[in-house]
Phi, psi and omega in degrees: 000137206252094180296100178233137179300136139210202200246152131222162150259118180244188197217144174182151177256147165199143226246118162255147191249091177279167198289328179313286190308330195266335171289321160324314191269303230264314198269352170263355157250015190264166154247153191311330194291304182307330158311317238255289192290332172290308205288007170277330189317309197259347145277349149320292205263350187252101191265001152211047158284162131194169218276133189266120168244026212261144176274137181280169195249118199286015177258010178220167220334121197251130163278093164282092194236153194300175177249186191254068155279146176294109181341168172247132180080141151085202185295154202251143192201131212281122176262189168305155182267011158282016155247024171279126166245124181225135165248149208188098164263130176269140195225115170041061166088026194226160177248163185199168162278107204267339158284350170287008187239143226211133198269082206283189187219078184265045164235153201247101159275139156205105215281337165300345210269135163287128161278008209262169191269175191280146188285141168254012149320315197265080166348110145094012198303299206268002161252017164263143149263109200258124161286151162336278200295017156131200185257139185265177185215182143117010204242149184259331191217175202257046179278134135309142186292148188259149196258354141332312171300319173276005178276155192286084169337121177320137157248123198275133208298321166336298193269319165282004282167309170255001158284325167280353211257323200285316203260009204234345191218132175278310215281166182274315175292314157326257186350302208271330163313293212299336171299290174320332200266331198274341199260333153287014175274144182272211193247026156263341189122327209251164181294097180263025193224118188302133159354268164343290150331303168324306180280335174288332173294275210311343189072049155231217192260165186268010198245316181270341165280354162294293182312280205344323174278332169286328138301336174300314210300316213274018213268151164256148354266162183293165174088011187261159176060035176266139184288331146215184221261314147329292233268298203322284167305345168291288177297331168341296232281289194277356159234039146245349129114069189212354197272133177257146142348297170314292195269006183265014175266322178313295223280345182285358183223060138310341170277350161283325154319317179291316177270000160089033210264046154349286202297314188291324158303001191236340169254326172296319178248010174096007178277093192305151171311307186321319199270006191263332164289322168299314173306325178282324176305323180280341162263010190260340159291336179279188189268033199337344177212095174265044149262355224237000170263348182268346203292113177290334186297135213266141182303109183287125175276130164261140193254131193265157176264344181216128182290125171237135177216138201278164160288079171344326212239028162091088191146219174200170215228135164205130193228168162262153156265112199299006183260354172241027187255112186291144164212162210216149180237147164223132197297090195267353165280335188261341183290314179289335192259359166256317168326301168314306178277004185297138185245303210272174165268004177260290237252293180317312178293333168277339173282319145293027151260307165319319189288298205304313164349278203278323192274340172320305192274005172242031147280327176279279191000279183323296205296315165310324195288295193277055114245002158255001167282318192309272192343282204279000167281314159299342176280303179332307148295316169289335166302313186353296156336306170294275202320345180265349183200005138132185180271045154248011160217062152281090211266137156318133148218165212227122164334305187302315169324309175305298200297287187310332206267299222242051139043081182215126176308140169295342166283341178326285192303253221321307167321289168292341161308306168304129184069359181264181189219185205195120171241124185261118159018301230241005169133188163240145193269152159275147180307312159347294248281305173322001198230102188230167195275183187228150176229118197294142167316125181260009176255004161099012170258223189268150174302141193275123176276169196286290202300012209251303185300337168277358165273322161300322180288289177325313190287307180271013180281316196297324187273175080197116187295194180270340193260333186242040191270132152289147163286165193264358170255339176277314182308302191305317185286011151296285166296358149287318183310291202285018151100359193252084161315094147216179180284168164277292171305351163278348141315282165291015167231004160268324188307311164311303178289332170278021196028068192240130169314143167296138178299020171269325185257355175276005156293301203289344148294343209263310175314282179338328207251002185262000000 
């Protein structure tokens, strides 16, 4: 057979992911903050993007789509999503929540203020500057302190640490261990870093990067430069004038402590039951991680993207929220009036790559907004059971459950799911919280969602007396009498996850407290 060059033609389907479609996909799995921070990105760079602020009105476009009524009567029953009523309004190319917004009056009258101008009787008058307290002095010019200036600088687990390092160790070679030793504490405190090592980077012995640490150990706060959570709690301990014989036999059998194993602990350290609970309430008052009192890092607030409210007239109301929800405009008087002036074919090209640009996001805006109303309208039906009567009738779902009601690829879903949040009656949820495996029934009727059955194992850990703690095989034959076909190790592995002690140690916690 003779390898010779030619053409054929052939026909295939094949799915390209243009840039558009991949901005689409990119913007649908972000949350509005994270949202927020893309479309400020893009109006910087996009000149003929800007910011729609304008207040919407809440009588004109309303996305009006049916509710979720409730039955009247009889067995509670899921309705269809064509009776889901959501209000949603969308603004420049966007869906939004329309009953949530409320229009404020930031302008300020004061009808007392004289407006009239200073008389030019008075020589120099209006070129002086006066403070509320009078005239300042100490100063070359009449700029007011800015109240930034006047907040108290953070002081940082770093910055004391090495202030006490300046007043407390003299020799210079000290000094420079104790840098090296503050620059291995984690973000708990403790020492992560070998001696030894310490000591071969530093050239010296290894007896002197100890005492060194050992000076440190005295450093506030206590219980800083500790090697593990004994030592940690030892020192607390010793600068409360507390460590005895008695409690460094304690912090040395913390796994006992830890299994609540009391009689043995009672022969180690010598102790009568009483005082051996007070020594554990005093080490149970102390910090295991006092670096964790420096953290400048600031509390992220979950913010929810979608609002749920019951319906006054039976169902429920789901709207987004609009108030971290961005919304963009594209300007086209100025897009026709630079498009005119435009000359070279470098510049008509860049103004219409900007237009294709500006008009992609703010259609994915949109295409985004109605596909996470669809996405929580359908968990909102299926769901229905939980918001109305809590999480033991938290029915299994399933991605694929979502996807097959609003004809959507299941990463679509898996996409709008991820990073939102849902504020509900009953709290606020990540969208996820909703999608649990299911566990069969043993009486052959519908499945059980897993978290509905680990809320049930808590309810009965918690009623369950001192005299009386179930075995994790007494839990199983509970929940089978009450129909739910589950293992016994699916037992001890929720129990686990839920940080719940074995039933050996929750007697012997139960016992102590008596």
């Amino acid at each position: 057979m003779a390898v010779t060059p030619k053409l054929d033609l052939r026909q295939s389907q094949a799915l390209v992911m243009t840039p558009h479609l991949q901005q689409a996909i990119k913007l649908l799995q972000l949350s509005n903050i994270e949202l927020a921070v893309y479309v400020d990105q893009e109006l910087e760079k996009n000149p003929l993007l800007e910011r729609d602020d304008e207040p919407r009105d809440t009588a004109d476009g309303a996305l009006e789509d049916p509710a979720v009524d409730s039955p009247e009567g009889g067995e509670q029953e899921t309705a269809g999503l064509e009776d889901m009523d959501f209000t949603a309004r969308p603004a420049a190319g966007e869906s939004g929540g329309g009953a949530m917004d409320v229009d404020y009056d930031n302008v300020w009258n004061n009808d007392n203020q004289s407006d009239s101008p200073v008389p030019d009787s008075t020589p120099g008058l209006r070129d002086q500057a006066f403070s509320a307290g009078g005239v300042r002095g100490g100063g070359f010019d009449n700029a007011l302190s800015s109240l930034e200036e006047t907040l108290p600088e953070a002081v940082t687990l770093r910055d004391l640490l090495n202030r006490q390092l300046a007043l407390d160790i003299e020799d210079p070679a000290d000094r420079l261990i104790g840098t090296h030793l503050i620059d291995l504490l984690d973000e708990a405190g403790y020492v992560s870093g070998n001696l030894a090592q310490v000591a071969a980077a530093l050239g010296c012995g290894e007896d002197r990067v100890e005492a060194t640490l050992l000076r440190l150990q005295h450093f506030d706060p206590p219980g800083i430069f500790a090697r593990d959570l004994a030592e940690c709690l030892a020192l607390q301990l010793r600068d409360r004038n507390r460590l005895d014989p008695a409690m460094q036999a304690l912090l040395d059998n913390l796994d006992l402590l830890a299994k609540k194993d009391f009689t043995a602990l009672d022969s180690i350290t010598g102790v009568d039951r009483e005082d051996l609970a007070d020594m554990v309430n005093e080490i149970k008052a102390l910090d295991p991680k006092p670096a964790l009192a420096f953290d400048q890092s600031p509390t992220q607030t979950v913010i929810p993207d979608v609002y749920i409210r019951p319906n006054p007239t039976g169902g429920w109301i789901i709207e987004l929220n609009t108030d971290t929800l961005p919304r963009v405009l594209i300007n086209n008087q100025y897009y026709a009036e630079i498009s005119g002036a435009a000359r070279s074919k470098e510049d008509k090209h860049y103004i219409s790559e900007c237009f294709r640009t500006a008009s992609w996001l703010v259609k994915s805006l949109h295409q985004r907004a109605n596909t996470i109303l669809k996405v929580a309208t359908e968990i909102v039906r299926q769901q229905e059971l939980f918001f109305l009567h809590g999480v033991q009738h938290l029915r299994p779902l399933v991605l694929r459950d979502i996807s097959e009601v609003i004809e959507m690829h299941e990463s679509t879903v898996s996409r709008v799911t991820s990073n939102k949040y849902m504020a509900t009656p009953r709290g606020i949820f990540e969208l996820k919280y909703f999608f649990t495996t299911a566990i069969g029934s043993s009486a052959g009727g519908a499945a059980y969602s897993s978290e509905s059955v680990r809320h049930r194992i808590r309810e009965l850990v918690e009623a369950e007396a001192a005299d009386d703690v179930m075995s994790d095989d007494s839990i199983v034959e509970t929940l089978q009498a009450e129909g739910i076909d589950i293992a016994r190790r699916t037992v001890a592995k929720y129990r686990n996850n839920m940080g719940i002690f074995s039933s050996v140690q929750r007697r012997r916690e139960k016992m102590s407290r008596m």
